[in-house]
N, C-alpha and C positions, 0 to 999 in steps of 0.2 A: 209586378216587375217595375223595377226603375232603373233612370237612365236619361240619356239622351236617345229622342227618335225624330224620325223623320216625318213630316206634315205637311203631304200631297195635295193642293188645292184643283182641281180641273175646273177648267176657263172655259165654259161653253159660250157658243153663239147660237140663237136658235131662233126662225125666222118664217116670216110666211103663214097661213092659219093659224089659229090656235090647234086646230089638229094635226097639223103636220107640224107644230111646235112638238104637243106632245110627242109624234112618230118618231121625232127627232131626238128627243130627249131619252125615248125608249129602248137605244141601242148600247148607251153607256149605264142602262138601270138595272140590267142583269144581274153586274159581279156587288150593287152596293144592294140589293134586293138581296142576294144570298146572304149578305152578312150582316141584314138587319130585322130578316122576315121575321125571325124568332122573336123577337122585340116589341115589332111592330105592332104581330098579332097578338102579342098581350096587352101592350096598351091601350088595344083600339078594341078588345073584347066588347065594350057596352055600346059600339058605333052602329048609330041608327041609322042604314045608309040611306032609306028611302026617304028619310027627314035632310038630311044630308044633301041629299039631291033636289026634296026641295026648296031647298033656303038659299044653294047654290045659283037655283034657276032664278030665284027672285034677285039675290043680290051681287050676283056676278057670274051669268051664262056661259060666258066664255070657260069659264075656268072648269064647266063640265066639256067642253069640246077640245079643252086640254087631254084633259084623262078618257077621253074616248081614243085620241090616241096611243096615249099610253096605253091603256088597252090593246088599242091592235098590236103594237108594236112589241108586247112583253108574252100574250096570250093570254092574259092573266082577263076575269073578267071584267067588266065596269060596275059590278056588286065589291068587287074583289079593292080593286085600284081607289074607290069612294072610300071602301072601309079603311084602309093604308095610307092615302095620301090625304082627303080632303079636309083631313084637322078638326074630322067633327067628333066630339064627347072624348079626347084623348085624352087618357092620365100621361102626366111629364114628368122626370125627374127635375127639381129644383135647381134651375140655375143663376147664375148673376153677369150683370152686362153694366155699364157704366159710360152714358153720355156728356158730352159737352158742346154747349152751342155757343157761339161767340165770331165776331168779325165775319160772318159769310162762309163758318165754318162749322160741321159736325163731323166730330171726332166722336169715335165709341170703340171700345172691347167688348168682344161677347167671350163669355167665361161658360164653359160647357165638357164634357167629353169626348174624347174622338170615338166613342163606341159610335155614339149615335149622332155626327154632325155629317154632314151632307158631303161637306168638303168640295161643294159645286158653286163656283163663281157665274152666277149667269146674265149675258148679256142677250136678250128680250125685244125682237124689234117686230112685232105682230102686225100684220096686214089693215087688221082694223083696230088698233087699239094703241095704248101708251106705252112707247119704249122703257124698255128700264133697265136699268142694274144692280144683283143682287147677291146675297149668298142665300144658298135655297136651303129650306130644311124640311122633309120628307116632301121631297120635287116639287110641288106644287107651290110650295110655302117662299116666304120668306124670312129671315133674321132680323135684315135691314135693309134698308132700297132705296134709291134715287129714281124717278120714271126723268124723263126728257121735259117738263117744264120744270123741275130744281124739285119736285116736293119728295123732302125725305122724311122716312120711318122707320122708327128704330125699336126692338120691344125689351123691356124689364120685369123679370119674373114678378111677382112679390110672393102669391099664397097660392098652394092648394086647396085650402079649406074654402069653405063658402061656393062652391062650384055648383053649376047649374047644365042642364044641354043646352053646349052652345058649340062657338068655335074657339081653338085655339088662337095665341097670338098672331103666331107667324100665318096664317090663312088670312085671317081681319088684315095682317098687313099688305100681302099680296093684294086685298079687294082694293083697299086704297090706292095704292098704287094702280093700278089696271084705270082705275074711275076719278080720281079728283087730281085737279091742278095746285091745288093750292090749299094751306090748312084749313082756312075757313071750311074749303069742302069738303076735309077731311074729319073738321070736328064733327057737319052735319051728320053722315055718314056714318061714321062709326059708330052713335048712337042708334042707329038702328040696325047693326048686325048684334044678333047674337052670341053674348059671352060666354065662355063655358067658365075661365077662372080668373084670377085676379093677376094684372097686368098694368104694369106704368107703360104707357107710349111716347115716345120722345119724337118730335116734329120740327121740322123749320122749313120753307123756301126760298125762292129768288127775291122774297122781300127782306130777307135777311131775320123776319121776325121771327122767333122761336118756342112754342108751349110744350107743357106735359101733358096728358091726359093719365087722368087714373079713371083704372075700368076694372071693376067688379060685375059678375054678371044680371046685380042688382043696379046697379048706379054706376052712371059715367059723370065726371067731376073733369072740366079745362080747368086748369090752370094756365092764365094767361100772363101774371106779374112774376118777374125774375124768374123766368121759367128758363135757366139757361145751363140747367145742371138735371140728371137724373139717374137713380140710383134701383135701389129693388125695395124698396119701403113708400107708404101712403104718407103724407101731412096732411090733407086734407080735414075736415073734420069732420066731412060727412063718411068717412072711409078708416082714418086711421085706425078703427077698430078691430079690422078686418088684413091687419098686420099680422106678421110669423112672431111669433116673442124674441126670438133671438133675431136682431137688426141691426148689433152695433159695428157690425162689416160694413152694410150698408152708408150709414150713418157716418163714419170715419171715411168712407173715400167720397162722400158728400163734402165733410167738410174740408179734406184735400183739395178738392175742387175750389171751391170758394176762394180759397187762397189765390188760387190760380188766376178767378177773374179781376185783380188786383194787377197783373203783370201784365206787360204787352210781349204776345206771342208769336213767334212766326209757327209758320205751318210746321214747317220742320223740330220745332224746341215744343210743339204740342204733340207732335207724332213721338217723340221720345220720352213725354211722360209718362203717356200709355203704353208705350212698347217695350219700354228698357225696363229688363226684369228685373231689379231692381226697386224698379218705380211701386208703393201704396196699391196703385189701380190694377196693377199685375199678378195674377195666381198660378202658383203650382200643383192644387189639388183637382189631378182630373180624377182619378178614381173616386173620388165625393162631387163628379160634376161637374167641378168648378175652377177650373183651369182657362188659364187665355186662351184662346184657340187664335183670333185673329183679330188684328186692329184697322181700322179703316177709318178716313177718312173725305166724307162728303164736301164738296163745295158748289153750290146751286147755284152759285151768280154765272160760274163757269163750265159748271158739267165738268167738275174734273174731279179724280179720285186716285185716293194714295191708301195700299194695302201692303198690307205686313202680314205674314204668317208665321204663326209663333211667336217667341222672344226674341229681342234683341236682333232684329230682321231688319235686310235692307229693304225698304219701301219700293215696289214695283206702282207706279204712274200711268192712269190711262187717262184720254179725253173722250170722253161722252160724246160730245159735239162731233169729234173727229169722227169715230164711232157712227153714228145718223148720218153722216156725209160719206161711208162707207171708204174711209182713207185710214183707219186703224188697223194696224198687223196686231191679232190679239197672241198673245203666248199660249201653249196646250196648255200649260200647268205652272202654279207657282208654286214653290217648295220652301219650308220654313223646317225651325226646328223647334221642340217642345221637351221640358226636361220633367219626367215623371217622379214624383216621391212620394 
């Protein structure tokens, strides 16, 4: 099918334990559980859940007393909800995502399918843990995230091959977020959770400074100098081996970029590079994956965030800050549009 469609985002809030996060999140999981179980369950065939649980338990607890609610809340078991959500040993289909760090600013497109994107905006303020904002991808997870002291994380496909049992992106980014302030502790970290495939991570904080990390489930490689762009391909030298053969998509909207950090931007003439369809960084192939789905925009000095859904979208504006002070009207849902070919 092609066309013009419509691209439903829901805007949750979700607050209080992490199990009564879960409970919470359990009641809108029903109608997106029916239309992804089938999915699910094949890509999470090899999922080892009792290993699962415990790597969970060693390197971010909470996130099993998330899905204990889910659990209660769906009836589904907590055998069931580990195998499905907790990101552990999943195959993915290949997608691409494209950052930019600069001025106390991260911009990024995630390039995906609407079969299987979450379509869940979630705003995260846990009883004992670190506030965040995010887009979820099989509930647990997330795409990209800001927590409440500015530290953001963004993920980049690169390769299936080379995969080991580990975790997916979007879960490692979720742990970070839940656990460190600041990249520094995010680089410690990361190195010791478990990778299942190969993944760029794109980072920056309230110190405005910004790295890549590339992670294979053999080797994690910072990159700390000009680390202010990030695409779906390794440079590294202890990694670039371990690249797809085909990268020069990658590679072209790397050096779009570049260009970019040449110009002086406002917020707004960088939200339009990325979002006007038009734009190099913009795709319309979802049925191969790899389609915008949504653009956003992190600012960590201020907790503020600017999202787009779809193409050529007018930017809906929240404050974080506001948010943690509990004076933000969040919206149910933001609505974009997405043109299929």
């Amino acid at each position: 099918m092609t066309g013009y469609e419509e691209l439903v985002v829901k805007v949750e809030d979700v607050k209080g334990s992490y199990y009564q996060i879960g409970l919470q999140q359990s009641k809108g999981l029903l109608s997106l559980l029916q239309m992804q179980k089938d999915a699910l369950l094949h890509l999470t065939r090899s999922t080892n859940t009792q290993i699962a649980k415990q790597l969970l338990q060693k390197h971010c607890p909470q996130l099993i007393n998330e899905m204990e609610g889910l659990s209660a809340g769906t009836a589904l078991s907590l055998d069931t909800v580990l195998r499905l959500y907790s990101g552990y040993t999943i195959t993915f289909p290949e997608m691409g995502c494209t950052a930019f760090m600069r001025d106390g600013m991260y911009v990024r497109n995630y390039d995906f399918s609407p079969a299987l994107y979450d379509a869940r905006l979630v705003f995260s303020n846990p009883e004992n843990g670190y506030a965040s904002i995010g887009f979820s991808q099989q509930i647990i997870g997330r795409l990209d995230g800001m927590n409440e002291y500015g530290l953001v994380v963004g993920l980049h496909f690169v390769n299936h091959e080379h995969s080991e049992e580990g975790f997916i992106a979007s879960t490692i980014i979720r742990i970070l977020l839940e656990q460190c302030k600041t990249i520094e502790e995010a680089c410690m970290l990361i190195k010791e959770i478990p990778h299942g495939y190969c993944y760029n991570y794109s980072m920056t904080d309230c110190s405005g400074r910004a790295i890549v990390v590339e992670a294979s489930p053999q080797k994690q490689v910072i990159k700390r100098e000009n680390s202010f762009i990030c695409t779906n391909h390794f440079e590294s030298k202890q990694l670039i081996e371990k690249n797809k053969k085909m990268i020069e998509g990658s590679i072209h909207r790397k050096q779009f970029l570049t260009k970019l950090l040449k110009e002086e931007l406002t917020t707004t003439a960088l939200y339009q590079h990325f979002n006007t369809e038009n734009s190099p960084l913009f795709y319309h192939n979802y049925q191969e994956y790899f389609g915008t789905l949504h653009t956003i925009i992190y600012q960590p000095k201020t907790l503020e965030i600017l999202v787009g859904i779809g193409g050529n979208a007018q930017p809906t504006a929240f404050s974080f800050k506001e948010y943690l002070e509990g004076a933000l009207m969040l919206p149910k849902e933001i609505k974009g549009i997405i043109y299929t070919n």
